[in-house]
MDAnalysis code that builds the backbone (N, CA, C; Angstrom):
import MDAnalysis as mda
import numpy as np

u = mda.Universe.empty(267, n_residues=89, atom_resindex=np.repeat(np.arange(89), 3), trajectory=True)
u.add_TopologyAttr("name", ["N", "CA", "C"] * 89)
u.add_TopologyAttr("resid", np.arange(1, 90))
u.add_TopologyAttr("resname", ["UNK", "UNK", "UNK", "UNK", "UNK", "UNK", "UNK", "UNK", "UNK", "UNK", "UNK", "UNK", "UNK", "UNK", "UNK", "UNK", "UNK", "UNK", "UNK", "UNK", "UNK", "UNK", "UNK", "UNK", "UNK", "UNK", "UNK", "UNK", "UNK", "UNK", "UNK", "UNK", "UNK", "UNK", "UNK", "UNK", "UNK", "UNK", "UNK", "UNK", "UNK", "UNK", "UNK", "UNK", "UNK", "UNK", "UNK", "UNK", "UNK", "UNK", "UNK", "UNK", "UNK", "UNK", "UNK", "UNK", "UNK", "UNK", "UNK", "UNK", "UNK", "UNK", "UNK", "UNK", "UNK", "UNK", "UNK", "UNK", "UNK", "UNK", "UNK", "UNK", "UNK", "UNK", "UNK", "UNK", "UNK", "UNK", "UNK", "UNK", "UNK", "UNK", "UNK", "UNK", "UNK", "UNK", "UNK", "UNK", "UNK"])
u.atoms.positions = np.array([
    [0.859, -1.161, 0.000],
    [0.000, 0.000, 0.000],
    [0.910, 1.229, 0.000],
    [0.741, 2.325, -0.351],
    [1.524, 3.608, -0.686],
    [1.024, 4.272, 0.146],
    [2.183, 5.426, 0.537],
    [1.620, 6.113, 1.555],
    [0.285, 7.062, 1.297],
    [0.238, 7.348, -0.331],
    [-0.816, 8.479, -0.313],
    [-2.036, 7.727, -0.642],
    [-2.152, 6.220, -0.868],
    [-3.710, 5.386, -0.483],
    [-3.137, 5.502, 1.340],
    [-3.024, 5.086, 1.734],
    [-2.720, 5.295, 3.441],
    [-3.492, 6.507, 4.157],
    [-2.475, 7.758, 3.737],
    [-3.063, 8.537, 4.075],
    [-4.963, 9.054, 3.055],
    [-5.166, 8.614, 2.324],
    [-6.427, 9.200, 1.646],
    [-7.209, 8.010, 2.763],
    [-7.209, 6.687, 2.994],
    [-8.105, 6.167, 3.728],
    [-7.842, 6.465, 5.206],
    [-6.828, 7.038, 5.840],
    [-7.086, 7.909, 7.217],
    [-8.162, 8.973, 6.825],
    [-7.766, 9.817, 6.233],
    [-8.493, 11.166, 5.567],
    [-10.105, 10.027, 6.120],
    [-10.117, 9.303, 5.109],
    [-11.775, 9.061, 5.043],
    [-11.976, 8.401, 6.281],
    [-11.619, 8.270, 6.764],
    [-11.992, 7.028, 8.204],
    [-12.268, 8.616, 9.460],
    [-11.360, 9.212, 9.110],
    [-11.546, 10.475, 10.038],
    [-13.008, 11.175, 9.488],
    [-13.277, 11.564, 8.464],
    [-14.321, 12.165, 7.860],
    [-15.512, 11.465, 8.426],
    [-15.479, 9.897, 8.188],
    [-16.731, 9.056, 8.854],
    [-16.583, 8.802, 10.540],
    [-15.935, 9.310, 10.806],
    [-15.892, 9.280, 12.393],
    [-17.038, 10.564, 12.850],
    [-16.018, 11.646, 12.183],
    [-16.710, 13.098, 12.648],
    [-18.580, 13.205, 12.080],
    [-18.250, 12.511, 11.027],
    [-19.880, 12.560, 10.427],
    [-21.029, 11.105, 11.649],
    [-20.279, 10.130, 12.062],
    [-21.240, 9.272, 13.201],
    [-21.116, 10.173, 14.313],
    [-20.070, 10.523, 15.088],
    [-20.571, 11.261, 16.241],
    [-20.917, 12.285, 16.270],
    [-21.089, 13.058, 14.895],
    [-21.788, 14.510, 14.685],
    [-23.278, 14.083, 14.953],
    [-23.751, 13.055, 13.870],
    [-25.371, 12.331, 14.269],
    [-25.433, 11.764, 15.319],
    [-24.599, 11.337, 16.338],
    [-25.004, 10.748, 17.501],
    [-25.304, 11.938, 18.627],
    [-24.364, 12.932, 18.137],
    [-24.803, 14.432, 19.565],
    [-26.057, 14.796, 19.408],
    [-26.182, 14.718, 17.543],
    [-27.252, 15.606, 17.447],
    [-28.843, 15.112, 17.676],
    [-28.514, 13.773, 18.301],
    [-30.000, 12.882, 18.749],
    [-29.751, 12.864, 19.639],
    [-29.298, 13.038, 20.419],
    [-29.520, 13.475, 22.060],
    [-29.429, 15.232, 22.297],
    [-29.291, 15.481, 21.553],
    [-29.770, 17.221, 21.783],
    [-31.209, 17.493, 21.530],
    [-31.595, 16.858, 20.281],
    [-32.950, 16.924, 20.028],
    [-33.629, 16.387, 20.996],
    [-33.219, 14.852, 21.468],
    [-34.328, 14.035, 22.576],
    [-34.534, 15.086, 23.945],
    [-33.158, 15.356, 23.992],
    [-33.824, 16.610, 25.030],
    [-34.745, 17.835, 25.280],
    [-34.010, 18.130, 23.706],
    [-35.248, 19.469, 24.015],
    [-36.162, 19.418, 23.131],
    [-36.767, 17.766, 23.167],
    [-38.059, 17.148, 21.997],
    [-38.973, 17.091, 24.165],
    [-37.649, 16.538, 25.209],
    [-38.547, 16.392, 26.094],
    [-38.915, 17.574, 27.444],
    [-38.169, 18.662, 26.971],
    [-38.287, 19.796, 27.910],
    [-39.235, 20.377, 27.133],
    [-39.670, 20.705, 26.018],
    [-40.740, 21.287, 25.098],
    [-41.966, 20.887, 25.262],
    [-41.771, 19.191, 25.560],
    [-42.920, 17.699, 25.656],
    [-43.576, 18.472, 27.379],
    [-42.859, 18.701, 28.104],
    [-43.043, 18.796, 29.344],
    [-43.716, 19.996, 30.425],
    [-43.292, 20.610, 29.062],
    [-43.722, 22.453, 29.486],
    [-45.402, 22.467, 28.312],
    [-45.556, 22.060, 27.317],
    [-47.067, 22.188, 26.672],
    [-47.460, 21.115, 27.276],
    [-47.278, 20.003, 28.443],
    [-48.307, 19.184, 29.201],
    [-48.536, 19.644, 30.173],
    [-48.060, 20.723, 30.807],
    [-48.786, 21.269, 32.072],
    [-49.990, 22.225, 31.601],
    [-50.635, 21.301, 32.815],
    [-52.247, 21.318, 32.356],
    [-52.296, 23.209, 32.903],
    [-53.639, 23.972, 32.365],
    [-53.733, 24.976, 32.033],
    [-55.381, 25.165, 33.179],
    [-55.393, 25.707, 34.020],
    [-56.459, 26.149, 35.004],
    [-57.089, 27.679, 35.249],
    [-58.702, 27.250, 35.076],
    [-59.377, 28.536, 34.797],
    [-59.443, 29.242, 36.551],
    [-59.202, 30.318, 36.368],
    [-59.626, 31.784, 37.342],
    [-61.030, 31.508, 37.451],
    [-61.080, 31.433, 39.097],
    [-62.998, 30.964, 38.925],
    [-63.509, 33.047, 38.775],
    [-62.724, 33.721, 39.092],
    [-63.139, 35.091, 39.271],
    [-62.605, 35.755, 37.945],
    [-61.930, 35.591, 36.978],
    [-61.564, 36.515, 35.992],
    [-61.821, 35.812, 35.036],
    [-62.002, 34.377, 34.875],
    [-61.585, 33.305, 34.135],
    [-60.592, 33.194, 33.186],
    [-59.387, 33.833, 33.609],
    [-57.790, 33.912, 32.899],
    [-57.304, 32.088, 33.521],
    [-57.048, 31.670, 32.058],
    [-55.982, 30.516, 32.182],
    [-54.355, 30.919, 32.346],
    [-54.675, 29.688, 33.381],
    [-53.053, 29.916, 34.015],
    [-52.733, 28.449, 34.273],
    [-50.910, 28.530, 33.711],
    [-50.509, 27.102, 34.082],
    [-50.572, 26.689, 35.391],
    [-51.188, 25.154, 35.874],
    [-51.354, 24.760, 36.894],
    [-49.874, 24.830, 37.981],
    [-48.675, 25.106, 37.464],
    [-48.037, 24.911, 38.450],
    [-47.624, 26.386, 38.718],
    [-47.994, 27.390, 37.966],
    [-48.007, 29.129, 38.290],
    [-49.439, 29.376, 39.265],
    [-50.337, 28.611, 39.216],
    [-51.111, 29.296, 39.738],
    [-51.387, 29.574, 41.012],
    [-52.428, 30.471, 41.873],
    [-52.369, 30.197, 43.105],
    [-53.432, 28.961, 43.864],
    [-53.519, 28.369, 45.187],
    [-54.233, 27.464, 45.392],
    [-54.895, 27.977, 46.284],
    [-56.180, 27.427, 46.677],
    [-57.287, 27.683, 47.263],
    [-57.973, 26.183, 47.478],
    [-58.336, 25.660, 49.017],
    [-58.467, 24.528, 49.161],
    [-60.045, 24.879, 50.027],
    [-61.598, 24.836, 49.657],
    [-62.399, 25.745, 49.907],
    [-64.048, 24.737, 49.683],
    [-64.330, 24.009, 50.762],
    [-65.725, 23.229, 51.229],
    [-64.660, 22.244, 49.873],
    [-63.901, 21.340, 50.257],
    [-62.744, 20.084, 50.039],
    [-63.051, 20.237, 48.185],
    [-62.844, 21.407, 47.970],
    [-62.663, 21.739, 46.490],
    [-61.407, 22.279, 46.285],
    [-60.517, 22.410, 44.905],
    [-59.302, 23.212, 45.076],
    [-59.764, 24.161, 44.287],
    [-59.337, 25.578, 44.641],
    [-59.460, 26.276, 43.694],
    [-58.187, 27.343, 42.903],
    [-57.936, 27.387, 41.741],
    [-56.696, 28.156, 41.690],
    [-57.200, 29.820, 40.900],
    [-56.090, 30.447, 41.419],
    [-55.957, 31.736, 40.982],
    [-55.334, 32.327, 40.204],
    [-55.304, 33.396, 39.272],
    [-54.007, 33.536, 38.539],
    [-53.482, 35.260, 39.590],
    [-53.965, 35.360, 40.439],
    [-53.420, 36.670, 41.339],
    [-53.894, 36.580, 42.618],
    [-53.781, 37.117, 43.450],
    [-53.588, 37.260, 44.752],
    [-55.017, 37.791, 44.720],
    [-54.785, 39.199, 44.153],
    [-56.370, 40.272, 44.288],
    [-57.565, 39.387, 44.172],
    [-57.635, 38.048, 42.790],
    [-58.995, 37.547, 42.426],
    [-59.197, 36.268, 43.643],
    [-57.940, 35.856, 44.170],
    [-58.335, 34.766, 45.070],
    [-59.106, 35.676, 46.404],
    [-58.563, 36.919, 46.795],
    [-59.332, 37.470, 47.982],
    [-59.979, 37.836, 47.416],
    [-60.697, 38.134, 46.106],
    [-62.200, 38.377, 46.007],
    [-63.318, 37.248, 45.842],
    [-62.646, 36.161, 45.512],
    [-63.457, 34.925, 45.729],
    [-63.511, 34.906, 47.023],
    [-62.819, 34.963, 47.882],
    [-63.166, 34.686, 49.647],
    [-63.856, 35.586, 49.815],
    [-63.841, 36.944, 49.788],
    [-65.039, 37.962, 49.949],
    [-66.302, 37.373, 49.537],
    [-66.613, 37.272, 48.574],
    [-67.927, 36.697, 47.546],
    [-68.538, 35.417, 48.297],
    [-67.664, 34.430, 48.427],
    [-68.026, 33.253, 49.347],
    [-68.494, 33.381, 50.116],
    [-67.573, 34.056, 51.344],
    [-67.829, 34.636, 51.978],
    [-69.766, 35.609, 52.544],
    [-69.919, 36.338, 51.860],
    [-71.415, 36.744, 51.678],
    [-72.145, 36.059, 51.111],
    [-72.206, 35.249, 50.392],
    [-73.143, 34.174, 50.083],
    [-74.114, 33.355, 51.010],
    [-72.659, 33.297, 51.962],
    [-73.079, 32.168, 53.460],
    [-73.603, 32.779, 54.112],
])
């Protein structure tokens, strides 16, 4: 074998190296942020019983009220649901 077939099949053996572990990073970069993307549009989405603004369930506020939960998307609409409740009774 001659050195310049030698060196042309290093050349290519290097070329197909960089080209498999270029596709191997680049499927675990995707699986990741195929599952941080997957993870953030499955959090479920909860209505404001007082404004009715949707808000993600893990932003929102909680309200635990006659063994119901209730969530808020602010402070102000959850104390006006307790006001309101409140006079009802």
């Amino acid at each position: 074998m001659t050195p310049l077939k030698l060196v042309v099949l290093i050349i290519l053996f290097y070329i197909g190296y960089r080209l498999l572990t270029g596709i191997a990073k680049n499927k675990g970069d995707n699986k990741q942020s195929a599952e941080k993307s997957a993870s953030q549009a499955a959090e479920k989405l909860v209505e404001d019983p007082v404004c009715h603004t949707l808000v993600p369930q893990g932003q929102a506020l909680r309200l635990q009220h006659e063994d119901e939960i209730y969530y808020f998307c602010s402070e102000e609409c959850c104390n006006r649901f307790i006001r309101e409740k409140g006079e009802k009774k």
